[in-house]
C-alpha positions as CSV (number, residue, x, y, z in Angstrom):
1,X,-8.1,13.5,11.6
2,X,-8.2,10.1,10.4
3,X,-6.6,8.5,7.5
4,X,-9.4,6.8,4.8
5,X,-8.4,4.5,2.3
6,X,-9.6,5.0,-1.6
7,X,-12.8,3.5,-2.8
8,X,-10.4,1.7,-5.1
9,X,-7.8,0.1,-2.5
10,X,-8.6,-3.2,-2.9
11,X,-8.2,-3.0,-7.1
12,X,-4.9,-0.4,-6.3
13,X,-3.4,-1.7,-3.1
14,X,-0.3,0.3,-1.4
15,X,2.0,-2.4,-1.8
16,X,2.8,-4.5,-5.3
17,X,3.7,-7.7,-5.3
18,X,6.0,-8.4,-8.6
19,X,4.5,-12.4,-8.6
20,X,6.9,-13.4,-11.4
21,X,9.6,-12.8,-8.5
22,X,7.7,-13.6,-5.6
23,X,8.6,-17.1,-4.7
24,X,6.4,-17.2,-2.1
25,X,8.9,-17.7,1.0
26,X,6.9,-16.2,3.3
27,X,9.2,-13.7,5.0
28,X,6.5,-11.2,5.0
29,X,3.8,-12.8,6.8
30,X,4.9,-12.8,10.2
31,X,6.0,-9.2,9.8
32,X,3.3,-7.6,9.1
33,X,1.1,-5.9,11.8
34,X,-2.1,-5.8,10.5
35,X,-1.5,-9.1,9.0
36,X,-2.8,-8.4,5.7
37,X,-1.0,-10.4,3.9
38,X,-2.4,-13.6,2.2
39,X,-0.5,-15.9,0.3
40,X,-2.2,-19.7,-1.4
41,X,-0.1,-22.1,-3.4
42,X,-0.2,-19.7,-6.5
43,X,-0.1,-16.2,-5.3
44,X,0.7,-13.9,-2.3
45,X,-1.9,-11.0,-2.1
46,X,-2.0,-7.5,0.0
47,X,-5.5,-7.0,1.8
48,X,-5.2,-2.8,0.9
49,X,-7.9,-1.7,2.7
50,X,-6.1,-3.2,6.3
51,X,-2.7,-2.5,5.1
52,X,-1.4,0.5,7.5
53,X,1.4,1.5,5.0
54,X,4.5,0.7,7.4
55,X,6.7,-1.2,4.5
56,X,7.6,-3.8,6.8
57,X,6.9,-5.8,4.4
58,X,9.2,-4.1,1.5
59,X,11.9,-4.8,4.0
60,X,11.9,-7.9,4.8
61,X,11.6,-9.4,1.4
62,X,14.7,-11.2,0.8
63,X,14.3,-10.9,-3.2
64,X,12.9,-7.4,-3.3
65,X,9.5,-8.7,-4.7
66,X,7.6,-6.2,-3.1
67,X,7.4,-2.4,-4.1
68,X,5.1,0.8,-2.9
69,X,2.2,1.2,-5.3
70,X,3.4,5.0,-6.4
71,X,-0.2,5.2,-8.1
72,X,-1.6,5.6,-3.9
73,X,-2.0,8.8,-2.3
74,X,-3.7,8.6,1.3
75,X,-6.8,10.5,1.8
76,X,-7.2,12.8,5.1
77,X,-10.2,12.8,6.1
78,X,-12.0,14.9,9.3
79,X,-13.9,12.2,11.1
80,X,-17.8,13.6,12.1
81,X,-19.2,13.4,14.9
């Protein structure tokens, strides 16, 4: 079995980001596995359809500006062959 994401990950990503919190520090990036994290001078973004749902990146944020998307149910899938 494999795990597919939701047609509508990208619009409903697993992780939030609360960017009126966010101070964009970084301490996420260089956590993240998949490194799907993208932050620009005005805004730090989750790439949902590469995030692999570890929370690494809940952890590590010093100012707890990151939160699991409870609206994000993973899919199972049978992969065919």
């Amino acid at each position: 079995m494999k795990f597919k994401a939701r047609p509508d990950i990208e619009a409903n990503p697993p992780v939030l980001v609360n960017l009126d919190v966010c101070d964009l520090c970084g301490a996420c990036l260089g956590i993240c596995p998949p490194d799907c994290i993208v932050i620009d001078r005005l805004s730090l973004k989750i790439i949902g359809e590469d995030c692999i749902n570890c929370g690494f990146c809940i952890a590590t944020c010093p100012i707890e500006a990151l939160r699991w998307n409870e609206d994000i149910k993973s899919v199972k899938v049978e992969e065919h062959a």
